[in-house]
N, CA, C and O atoms as CSV, one atom per row, in Angstrom:
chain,resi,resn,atom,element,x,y,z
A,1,UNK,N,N,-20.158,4.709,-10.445
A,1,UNK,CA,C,-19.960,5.922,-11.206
A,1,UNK,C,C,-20.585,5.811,-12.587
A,1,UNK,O,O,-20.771,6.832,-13.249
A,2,UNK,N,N,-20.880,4.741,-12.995
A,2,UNK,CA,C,-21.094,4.392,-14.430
A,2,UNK,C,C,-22.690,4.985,-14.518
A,2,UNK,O,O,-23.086,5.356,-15.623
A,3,UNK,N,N,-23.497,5.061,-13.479
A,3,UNK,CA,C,-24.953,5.427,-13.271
A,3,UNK,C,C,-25.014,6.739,-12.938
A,3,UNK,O,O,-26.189,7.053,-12.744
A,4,UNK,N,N,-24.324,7.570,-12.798
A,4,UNK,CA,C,-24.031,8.885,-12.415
A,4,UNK,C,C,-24.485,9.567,-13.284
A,4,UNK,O,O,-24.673,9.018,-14.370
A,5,UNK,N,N,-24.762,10.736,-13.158
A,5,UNK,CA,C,-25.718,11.882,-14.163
A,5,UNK,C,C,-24.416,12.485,-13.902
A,5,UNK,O,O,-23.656,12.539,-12.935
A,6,UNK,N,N,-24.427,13.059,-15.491
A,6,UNK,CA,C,-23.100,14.524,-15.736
A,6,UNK,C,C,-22.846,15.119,-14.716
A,6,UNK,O,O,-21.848,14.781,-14.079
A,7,UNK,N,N,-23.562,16.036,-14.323
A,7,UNK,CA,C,-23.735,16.680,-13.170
A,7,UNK,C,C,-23.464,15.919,-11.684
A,7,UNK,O,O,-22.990,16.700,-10.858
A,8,UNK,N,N,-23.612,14.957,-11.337
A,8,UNK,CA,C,-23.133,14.360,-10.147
A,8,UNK,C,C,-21.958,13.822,-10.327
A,8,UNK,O,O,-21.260,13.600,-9.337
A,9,UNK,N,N,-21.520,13.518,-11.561
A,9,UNK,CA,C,-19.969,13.282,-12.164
A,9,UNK,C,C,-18.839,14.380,-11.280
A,9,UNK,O,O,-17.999,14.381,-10.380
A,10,UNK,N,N,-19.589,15.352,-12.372
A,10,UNK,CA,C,-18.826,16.639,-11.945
A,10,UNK,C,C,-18.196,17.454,-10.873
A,10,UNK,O,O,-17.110,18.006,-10.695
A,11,UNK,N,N,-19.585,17.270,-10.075
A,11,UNK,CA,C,-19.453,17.285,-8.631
A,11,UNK,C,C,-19.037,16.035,-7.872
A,11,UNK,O,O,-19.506,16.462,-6.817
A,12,UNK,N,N,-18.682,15.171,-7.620
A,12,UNK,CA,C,-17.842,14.577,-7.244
A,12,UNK,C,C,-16.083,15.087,-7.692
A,12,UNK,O,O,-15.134,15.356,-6.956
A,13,UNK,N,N,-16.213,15.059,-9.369
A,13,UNK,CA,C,-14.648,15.611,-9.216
A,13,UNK,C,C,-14.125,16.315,-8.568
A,13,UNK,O,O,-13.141,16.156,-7.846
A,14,UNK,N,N,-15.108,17.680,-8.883
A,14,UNK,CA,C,-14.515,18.863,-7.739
A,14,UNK,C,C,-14.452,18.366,-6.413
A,14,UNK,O,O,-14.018,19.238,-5.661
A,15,UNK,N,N,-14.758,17.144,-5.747
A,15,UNK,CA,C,-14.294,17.073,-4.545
A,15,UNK,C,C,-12.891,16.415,-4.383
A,15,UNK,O,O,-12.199,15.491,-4.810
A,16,UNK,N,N,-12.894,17.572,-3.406
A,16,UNK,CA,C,-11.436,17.130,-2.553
A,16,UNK,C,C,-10.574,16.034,-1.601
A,16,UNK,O,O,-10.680,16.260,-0.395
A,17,UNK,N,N,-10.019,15.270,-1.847
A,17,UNK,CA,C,-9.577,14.795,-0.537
A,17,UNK,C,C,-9.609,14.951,0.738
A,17,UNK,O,O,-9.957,14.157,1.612
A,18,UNK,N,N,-8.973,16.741,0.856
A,18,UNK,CA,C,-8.953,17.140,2.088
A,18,UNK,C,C,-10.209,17.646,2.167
A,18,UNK,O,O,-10.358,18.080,3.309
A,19,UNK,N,N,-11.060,17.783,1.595
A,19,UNK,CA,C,-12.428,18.283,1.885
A,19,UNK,C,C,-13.321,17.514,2.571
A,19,UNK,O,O,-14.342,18.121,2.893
A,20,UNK,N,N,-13.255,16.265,2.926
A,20,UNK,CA,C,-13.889,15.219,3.270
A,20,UNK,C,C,-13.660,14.909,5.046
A,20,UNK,O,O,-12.635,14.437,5.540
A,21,UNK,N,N,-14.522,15.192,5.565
A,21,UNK,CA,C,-14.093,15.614,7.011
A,21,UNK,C,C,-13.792,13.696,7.627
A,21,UNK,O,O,-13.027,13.218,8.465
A,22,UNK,N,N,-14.885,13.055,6.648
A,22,UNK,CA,C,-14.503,11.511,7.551
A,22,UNK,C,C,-13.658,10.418,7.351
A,22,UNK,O,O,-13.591,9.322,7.906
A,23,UNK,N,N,-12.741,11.171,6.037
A,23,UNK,CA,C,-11.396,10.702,6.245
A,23,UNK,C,C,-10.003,11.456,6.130
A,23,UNK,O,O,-9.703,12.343,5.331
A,24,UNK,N,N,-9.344,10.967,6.979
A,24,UNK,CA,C,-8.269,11.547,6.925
A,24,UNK,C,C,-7.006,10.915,6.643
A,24,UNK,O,O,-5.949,11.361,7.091
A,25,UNK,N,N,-7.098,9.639,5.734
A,25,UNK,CA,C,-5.785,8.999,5.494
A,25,UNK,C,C,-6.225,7.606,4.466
A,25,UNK,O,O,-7.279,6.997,4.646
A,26,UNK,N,N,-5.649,7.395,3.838
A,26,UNK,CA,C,-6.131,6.067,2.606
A,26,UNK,C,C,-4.791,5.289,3.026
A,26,UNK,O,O,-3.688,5.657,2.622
A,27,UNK,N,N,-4.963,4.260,3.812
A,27,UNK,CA,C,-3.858,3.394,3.713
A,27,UNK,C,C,-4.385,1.607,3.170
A,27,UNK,O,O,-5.144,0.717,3.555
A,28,UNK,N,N,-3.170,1.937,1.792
A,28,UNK,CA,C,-3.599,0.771,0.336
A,28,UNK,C,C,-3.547,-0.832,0.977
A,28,UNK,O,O,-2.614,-1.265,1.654
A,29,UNK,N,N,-4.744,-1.575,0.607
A,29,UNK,CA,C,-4.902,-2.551,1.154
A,29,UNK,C,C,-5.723,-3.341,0.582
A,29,UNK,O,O,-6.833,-2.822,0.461
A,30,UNK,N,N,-5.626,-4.658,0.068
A,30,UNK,CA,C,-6.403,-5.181,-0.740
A,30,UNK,C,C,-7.146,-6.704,0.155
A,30,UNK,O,O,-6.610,-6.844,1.254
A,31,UNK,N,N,-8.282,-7.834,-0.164
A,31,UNK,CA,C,-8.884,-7.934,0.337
A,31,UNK,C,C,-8.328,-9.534,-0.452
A,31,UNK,O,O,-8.376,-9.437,-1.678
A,32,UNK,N,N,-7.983,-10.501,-0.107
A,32,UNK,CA,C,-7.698,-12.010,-1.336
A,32,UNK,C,C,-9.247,-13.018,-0.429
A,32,UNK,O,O,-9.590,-13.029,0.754
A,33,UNK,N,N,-9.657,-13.525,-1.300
A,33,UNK,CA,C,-10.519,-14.648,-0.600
A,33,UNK,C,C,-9.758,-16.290,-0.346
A,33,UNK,O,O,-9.081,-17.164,-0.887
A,34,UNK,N,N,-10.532,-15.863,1.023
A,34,UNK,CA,C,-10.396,-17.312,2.266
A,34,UNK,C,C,-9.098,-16.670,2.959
A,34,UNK,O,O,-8.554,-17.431,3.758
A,35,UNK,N,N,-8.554,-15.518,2.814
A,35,UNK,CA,C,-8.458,-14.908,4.538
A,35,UNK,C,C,-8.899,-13.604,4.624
A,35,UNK,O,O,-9.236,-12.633,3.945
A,36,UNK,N,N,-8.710,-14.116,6.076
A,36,UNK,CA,C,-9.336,-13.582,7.087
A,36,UNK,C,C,-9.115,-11.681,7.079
A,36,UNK,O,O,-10.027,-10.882,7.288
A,37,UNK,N,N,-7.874,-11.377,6.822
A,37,UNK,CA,C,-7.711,-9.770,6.638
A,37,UNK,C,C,-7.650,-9.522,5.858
A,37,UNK,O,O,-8.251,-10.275,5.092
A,38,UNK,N,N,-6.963,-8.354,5.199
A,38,UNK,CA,C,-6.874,-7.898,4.178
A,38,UNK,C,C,-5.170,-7.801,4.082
A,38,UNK,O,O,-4.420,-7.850,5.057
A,39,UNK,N,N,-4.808,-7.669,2.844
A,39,UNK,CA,C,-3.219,-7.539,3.186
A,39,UNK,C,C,-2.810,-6.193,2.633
A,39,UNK,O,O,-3.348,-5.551,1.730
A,40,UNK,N,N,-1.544,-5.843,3.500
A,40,UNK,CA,C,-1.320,-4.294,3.470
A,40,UNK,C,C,-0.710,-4.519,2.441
A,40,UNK,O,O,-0.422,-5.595,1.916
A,41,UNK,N,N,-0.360,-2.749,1.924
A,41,UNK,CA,C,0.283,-2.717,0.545
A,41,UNK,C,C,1.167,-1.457,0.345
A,41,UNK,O,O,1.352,-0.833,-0.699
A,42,UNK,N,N,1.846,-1.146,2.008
A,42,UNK,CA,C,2.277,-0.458,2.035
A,42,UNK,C,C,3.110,-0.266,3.516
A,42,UNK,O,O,2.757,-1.046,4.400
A,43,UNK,N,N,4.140,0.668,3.840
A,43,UNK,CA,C,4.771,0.234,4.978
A,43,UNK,C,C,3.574,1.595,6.451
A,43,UNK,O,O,3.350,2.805,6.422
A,44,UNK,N,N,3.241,0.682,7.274
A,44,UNK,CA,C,2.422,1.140,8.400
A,44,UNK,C,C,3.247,1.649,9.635
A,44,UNK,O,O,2.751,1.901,10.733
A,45,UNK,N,N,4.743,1.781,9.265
A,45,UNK,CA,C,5.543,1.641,10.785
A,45,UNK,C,C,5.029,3.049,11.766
A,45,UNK,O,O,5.036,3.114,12.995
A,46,UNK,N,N,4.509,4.330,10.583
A,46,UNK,CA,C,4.428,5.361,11.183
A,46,UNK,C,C,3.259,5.602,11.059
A,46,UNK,O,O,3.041,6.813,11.030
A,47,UNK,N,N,2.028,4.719,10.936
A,47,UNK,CA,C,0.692,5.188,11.120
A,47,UNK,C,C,0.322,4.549,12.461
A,47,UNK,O,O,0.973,3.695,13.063
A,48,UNK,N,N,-1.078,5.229,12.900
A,48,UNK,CA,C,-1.647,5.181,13.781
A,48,UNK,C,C,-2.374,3.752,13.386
A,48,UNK,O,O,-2.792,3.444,12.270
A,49,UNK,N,N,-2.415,2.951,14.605
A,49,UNK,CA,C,-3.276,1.731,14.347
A,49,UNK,C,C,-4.909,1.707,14.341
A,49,UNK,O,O,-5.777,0.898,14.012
A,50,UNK,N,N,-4.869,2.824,14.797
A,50,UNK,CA,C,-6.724,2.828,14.530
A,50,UNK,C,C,-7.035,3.581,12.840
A,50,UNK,O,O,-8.173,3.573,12.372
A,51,UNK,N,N,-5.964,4.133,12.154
A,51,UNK,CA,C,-6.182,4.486,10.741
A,51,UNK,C,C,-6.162,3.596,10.082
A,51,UNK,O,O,-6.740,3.791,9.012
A,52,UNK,N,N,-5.600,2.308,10.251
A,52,UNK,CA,C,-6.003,1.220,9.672
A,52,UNK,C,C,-7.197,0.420,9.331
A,52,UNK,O,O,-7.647,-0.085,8.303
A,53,UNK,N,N,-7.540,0.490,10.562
A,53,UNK,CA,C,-9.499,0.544,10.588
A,53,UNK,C,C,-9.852,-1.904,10.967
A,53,UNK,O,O,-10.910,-2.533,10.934
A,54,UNK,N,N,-8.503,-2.368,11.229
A,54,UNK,CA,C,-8.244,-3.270,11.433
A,54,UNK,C,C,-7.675,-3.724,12.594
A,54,UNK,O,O,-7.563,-2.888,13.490
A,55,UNK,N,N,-7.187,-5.128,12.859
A,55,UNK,CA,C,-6.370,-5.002,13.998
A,55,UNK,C,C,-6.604,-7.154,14.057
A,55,UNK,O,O,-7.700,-7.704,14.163
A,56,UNK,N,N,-5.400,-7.807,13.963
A,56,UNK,CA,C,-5.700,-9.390,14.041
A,56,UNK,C,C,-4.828,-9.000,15.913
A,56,UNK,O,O,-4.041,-8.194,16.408
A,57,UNK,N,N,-5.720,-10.292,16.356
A,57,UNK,CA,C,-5.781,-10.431,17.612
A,57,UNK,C,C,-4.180,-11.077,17.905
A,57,UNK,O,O,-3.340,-10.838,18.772
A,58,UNK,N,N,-4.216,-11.936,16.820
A,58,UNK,CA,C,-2.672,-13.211,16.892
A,58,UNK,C,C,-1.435,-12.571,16.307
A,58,UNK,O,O,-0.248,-12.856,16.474
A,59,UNK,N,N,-1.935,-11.762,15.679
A,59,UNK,CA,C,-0.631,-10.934,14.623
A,59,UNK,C,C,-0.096,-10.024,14.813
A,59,UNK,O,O,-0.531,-9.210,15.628
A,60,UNK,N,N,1.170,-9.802,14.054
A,60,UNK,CA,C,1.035,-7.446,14.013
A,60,UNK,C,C,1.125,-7.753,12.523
A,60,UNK,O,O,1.612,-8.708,11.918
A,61,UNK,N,N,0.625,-6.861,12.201
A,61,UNK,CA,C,0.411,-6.388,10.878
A,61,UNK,C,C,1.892,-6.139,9.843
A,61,UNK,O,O,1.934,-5.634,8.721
A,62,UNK,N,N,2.751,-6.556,10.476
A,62,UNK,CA,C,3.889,-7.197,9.328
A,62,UNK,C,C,3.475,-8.697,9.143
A,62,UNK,O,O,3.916,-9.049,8.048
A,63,UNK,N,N,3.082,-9.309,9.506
A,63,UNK,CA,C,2.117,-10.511,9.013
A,63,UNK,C,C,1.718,-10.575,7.731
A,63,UNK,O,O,2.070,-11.376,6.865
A,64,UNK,N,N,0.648,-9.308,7.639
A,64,UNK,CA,C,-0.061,-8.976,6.707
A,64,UNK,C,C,0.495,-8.534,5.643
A,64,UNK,O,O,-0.346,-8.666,4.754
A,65,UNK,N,N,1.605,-8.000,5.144
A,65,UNK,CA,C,2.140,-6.865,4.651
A,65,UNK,C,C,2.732,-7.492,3.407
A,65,UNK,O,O,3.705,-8.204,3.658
A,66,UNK,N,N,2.433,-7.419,2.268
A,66,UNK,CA,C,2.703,-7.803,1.454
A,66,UNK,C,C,4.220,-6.977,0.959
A,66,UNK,O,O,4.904,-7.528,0.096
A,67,UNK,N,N,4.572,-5.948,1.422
A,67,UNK,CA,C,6.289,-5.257,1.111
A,67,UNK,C,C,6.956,-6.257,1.633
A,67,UNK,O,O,7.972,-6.473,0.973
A,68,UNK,N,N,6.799,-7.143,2.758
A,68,UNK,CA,C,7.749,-7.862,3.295
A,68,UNK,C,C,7.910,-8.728,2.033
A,68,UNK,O,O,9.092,-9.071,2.024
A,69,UNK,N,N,7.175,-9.327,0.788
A,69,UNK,CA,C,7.399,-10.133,0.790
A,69,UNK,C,C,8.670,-9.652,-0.276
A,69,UNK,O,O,9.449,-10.543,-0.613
A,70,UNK,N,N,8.860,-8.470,-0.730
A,70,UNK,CA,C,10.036,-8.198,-1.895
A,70,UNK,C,C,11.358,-7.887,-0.673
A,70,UNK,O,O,11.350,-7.239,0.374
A,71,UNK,N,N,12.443,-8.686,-1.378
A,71,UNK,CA,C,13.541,-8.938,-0.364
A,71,UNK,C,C,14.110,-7.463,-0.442
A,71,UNK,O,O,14.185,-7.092,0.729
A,72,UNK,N,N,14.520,-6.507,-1.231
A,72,UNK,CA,C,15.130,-5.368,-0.835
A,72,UNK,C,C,14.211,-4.646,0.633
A,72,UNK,O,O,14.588,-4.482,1.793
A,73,UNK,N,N,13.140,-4.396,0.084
A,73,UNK,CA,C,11.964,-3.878,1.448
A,73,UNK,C,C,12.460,-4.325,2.780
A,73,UNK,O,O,12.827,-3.560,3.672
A,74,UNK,N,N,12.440,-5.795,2.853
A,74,UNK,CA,C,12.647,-6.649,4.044
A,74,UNK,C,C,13.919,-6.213,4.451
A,74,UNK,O,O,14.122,-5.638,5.520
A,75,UNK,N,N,14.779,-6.477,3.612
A,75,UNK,CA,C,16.210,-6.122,4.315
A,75,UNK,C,C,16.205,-4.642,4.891
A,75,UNK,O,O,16.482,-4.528,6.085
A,76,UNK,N,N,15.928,-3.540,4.187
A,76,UNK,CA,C,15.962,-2.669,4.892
A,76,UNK,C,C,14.998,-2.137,5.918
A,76,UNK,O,O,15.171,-1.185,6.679
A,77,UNK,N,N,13.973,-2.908,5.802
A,77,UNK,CA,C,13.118,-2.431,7.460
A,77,UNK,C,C,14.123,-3.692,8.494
A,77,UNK,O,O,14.338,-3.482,9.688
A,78,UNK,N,N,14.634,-4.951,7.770
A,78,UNK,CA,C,15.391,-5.585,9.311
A,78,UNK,C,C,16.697,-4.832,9.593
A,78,UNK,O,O,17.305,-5.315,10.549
A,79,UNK,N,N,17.152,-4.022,9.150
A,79,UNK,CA,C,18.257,-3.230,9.388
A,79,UNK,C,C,18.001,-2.160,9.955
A,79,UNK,O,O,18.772,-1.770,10.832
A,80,UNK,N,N,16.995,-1.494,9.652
A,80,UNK,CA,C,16.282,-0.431,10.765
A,80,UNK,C,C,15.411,-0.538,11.825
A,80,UNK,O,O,15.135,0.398,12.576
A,81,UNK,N,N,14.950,-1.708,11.910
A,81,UNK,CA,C,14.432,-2.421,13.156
A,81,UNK,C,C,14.333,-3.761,13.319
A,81,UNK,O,O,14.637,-4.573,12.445
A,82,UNK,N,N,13.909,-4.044,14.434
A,82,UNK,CA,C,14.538,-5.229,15.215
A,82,UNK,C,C,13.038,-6.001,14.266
A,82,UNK,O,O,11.914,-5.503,14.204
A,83,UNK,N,N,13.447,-7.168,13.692
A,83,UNK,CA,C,11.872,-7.301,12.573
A,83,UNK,C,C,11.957,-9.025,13.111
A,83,UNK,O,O,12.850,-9.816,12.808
A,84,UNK,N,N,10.506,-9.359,14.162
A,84,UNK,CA,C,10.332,-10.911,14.156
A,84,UNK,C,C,9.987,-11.376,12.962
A,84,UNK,O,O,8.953,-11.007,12.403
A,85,UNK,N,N,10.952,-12.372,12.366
A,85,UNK,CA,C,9.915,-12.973,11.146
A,85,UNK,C,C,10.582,-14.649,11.265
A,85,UNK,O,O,11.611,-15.072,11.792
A,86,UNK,N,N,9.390,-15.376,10.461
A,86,UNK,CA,C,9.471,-16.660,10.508
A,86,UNK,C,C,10.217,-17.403,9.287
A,86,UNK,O,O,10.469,-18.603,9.180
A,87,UNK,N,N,10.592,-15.988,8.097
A,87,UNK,CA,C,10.560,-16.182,7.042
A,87,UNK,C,C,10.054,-16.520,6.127
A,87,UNK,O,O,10.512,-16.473,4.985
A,88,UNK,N,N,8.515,-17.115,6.630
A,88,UNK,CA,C,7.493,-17.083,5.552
A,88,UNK,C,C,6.921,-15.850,5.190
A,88,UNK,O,O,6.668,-15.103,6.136
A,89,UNK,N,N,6.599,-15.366,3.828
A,89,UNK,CA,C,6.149,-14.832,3.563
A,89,UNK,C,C,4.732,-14.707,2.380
A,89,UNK,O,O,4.604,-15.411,1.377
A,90,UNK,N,N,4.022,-13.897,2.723
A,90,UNK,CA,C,2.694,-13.608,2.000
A,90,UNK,C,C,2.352,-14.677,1.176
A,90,UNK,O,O,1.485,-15.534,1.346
A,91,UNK,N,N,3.708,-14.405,-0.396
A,91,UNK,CA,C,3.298,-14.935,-1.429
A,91,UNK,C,C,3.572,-16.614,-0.859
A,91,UNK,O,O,2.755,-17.461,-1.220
A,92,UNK,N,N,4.264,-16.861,-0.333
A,92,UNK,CA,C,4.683,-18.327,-0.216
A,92,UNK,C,C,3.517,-19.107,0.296
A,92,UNK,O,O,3.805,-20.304,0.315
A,93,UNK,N,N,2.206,-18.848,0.752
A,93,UNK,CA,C,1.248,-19.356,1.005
A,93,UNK,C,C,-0.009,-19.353,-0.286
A,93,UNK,O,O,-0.921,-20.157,-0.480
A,94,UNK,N,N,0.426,-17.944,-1.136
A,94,UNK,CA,C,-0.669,-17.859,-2.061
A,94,UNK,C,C,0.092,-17.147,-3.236
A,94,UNK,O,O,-0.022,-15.982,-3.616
A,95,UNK,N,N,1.256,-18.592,-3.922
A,95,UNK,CA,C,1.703,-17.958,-5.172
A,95,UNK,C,C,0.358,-17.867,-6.191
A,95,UNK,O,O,0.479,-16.934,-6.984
A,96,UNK,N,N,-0.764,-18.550,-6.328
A,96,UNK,CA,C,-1.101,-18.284,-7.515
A,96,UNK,C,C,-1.688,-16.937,-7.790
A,96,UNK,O,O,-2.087,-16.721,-8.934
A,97,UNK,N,N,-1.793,-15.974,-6.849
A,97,UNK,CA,C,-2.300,-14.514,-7.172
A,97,UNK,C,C,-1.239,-13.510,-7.553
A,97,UNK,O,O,-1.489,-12.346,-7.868
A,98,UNK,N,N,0.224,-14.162,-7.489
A,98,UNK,CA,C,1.304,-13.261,-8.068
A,98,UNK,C,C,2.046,-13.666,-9.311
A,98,UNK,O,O,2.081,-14.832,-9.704
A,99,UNK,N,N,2.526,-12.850,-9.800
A,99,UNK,CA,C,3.305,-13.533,-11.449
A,99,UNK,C,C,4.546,-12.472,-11.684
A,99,UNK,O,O,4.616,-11.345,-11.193
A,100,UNK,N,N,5.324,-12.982,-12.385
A,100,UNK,CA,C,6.492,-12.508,-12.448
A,100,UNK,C,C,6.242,-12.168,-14.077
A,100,UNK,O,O,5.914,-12.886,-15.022
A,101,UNK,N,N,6.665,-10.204,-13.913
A,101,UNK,CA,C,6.454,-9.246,-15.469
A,101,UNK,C,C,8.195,-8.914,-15.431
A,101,UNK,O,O,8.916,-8.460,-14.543
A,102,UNK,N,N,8.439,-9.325,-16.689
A,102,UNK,CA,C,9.617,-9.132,-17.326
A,102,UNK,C,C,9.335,-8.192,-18.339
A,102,UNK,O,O,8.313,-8.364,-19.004
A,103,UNK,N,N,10.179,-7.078,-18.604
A,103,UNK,CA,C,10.346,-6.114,-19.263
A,103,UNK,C,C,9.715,-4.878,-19.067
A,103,UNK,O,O,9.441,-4.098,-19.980
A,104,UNK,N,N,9.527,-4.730,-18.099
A,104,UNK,CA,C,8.750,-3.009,-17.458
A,104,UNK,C,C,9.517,-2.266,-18.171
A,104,UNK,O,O,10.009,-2.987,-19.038
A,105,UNK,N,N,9.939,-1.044,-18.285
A,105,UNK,CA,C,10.517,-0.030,-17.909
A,105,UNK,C,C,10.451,0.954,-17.115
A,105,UNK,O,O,9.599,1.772,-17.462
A,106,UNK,N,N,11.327,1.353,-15.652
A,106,UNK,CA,C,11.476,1.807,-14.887
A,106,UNK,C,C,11.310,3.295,-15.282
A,106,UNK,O,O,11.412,3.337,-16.509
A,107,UNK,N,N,11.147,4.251,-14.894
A,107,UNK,CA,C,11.204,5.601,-15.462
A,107,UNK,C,C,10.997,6.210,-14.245
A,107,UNK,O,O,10.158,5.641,-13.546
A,108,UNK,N,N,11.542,7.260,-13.751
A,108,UNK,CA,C,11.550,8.769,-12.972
A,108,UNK,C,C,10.184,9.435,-13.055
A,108,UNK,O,O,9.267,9.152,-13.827
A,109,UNK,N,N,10.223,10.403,-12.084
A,109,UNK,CA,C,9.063,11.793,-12.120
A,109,UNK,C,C,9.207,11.886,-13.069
A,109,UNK,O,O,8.285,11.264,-13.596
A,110,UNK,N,N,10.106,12.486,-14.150
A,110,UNK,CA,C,10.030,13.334,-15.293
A,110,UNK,C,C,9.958,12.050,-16.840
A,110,UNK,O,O,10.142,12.399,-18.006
A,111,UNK,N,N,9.697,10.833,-16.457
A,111,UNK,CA,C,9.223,10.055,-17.431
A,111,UNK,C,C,10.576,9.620,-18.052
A,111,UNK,O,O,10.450,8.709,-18.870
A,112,UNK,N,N,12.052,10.137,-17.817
A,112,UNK,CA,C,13.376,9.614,-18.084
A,112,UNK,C,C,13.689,8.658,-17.649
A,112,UNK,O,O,13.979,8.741,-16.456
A,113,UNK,N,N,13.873,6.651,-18.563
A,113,UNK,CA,C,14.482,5.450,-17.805
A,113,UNK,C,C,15.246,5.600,-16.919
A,113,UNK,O,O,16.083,6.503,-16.915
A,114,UNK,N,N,15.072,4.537,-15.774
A,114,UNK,CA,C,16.061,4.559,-14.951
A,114,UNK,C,C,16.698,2.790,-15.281
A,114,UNK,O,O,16.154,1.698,-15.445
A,115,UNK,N,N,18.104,3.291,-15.254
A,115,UNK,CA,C,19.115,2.590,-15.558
A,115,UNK,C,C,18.858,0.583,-14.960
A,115,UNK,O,O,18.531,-0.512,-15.419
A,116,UNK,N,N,19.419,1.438,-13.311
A,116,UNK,CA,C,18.840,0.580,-12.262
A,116,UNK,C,C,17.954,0.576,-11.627
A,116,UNK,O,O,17.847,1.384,-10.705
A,117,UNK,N,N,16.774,-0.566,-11.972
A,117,UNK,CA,C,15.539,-0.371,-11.133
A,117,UNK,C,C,15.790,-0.326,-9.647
A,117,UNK,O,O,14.885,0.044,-8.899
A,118,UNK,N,N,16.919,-0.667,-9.197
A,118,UNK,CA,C,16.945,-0.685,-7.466
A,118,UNK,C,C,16.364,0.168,-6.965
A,118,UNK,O,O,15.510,-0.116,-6.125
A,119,UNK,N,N,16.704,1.888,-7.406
A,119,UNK,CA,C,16.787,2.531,-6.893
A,119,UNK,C,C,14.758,3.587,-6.882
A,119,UNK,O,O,14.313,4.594,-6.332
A,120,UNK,N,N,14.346,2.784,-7.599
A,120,UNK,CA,C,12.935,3.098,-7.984
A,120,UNK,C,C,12.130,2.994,-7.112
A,120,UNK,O,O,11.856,1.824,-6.845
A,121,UNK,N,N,11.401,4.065,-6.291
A,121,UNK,CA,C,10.077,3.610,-5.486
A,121,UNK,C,C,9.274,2.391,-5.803
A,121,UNK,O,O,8.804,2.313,-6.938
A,122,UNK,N,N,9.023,1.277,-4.811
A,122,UNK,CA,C,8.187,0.141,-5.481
A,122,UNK,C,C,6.492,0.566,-4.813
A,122,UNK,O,O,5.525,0.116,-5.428
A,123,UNK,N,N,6.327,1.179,-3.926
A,123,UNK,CA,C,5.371,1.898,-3.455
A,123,UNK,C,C,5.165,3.211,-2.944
A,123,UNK,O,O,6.021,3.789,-2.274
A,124,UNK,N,N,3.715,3.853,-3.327
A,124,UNK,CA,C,3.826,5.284,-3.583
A,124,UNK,C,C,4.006,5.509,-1.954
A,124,UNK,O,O,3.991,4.502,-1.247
A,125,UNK,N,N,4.183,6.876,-1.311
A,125,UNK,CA,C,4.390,7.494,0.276
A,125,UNK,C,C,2.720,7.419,0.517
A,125,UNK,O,O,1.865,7.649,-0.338
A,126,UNK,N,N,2.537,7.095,1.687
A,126,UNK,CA,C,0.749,7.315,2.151
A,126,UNK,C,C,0.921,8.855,3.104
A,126,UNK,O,O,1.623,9.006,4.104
A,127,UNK,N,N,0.353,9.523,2.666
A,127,UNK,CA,C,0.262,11.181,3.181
A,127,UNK,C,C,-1.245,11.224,4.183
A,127,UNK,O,O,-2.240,10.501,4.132
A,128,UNK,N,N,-0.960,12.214,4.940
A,128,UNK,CA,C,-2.583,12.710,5.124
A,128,UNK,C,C,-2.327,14.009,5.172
A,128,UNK,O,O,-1.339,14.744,5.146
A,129,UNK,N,N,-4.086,14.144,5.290
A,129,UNK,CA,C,-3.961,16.026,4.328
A,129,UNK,C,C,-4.706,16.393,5.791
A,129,UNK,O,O,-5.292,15.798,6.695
A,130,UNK,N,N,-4.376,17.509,5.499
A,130,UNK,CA,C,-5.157,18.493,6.630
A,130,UNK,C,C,-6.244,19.486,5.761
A,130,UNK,O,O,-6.122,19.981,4.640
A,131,UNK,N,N,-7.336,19.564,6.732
A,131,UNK,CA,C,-7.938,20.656,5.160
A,131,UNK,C,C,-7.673,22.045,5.021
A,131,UNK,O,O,-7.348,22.858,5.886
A,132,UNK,N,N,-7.902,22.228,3.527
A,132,UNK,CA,C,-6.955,23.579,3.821
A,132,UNK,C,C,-8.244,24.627,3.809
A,132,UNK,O,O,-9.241,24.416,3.118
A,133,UNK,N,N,-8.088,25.755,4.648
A,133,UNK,CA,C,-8.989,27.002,5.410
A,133,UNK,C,C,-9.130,28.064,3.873
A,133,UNK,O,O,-9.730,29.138,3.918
């Protein structure tokens, strides 16, 4: 984008999400070097496996999933489904790409603290759009 003429700036903004016929879904996923996939960054229980655009032969993709590795997440997907795990998780193979931030502040839609972070989305909803006519 940095090489972009004003004008091709522009026009890109005005584009749409749903305007884009060859995709129809962004599911967040980042890429660490020396493995092999990419790790998810978000919960997949209700997407289609070919929107993923992936697929490990040995795994399912709670493998991959970096939500497993925060314990509230975990507990409540093993309480809503039957969840194989070995108890290893993500970070426990590759702490040095994570770090622990003390002092966030939690805040709401409307930018008002929240008290208890429990109750705070830790990841945004993955939507897909339909285009609109």
């Amino acid at each position: 984008m940095e090489k972009m003429t004003e004008e091709e700036r522009t026009n890109l903004e005005k584009c749409r999400f749903c305007d884009l016929d060859e995709i129809k879904l962004y599911v967040p996923q980042t890429k660490i070097d020396g493995y092999m996939f990419p790790f998810l960054l978000c919960d997949v229980d209700e997407i289609d496996d070919q929107m993923i655009g992936w697929s490990d032969p040995d795994s399912d993709y709670d493998t991959h999933n970096i939500i497993f590795d925060i314990p509230q997440i975990a507990e409540k997907k093993s309480a809503s489904r039957e969840l194989s795990t070995d108890d290893a998780f993500v970070s426990d193979t590759n702490e040095e790409h994570f770090e622990v931030v003390d002092g966030i502040e939690v805040v709401d839609g409307n930018g008002a603290p929240i008290v208890d972070g429990n109750d705070a989305p830790i990841f945004s909803i993955i939507k897909s759009w339909n285009p609109v006519d």
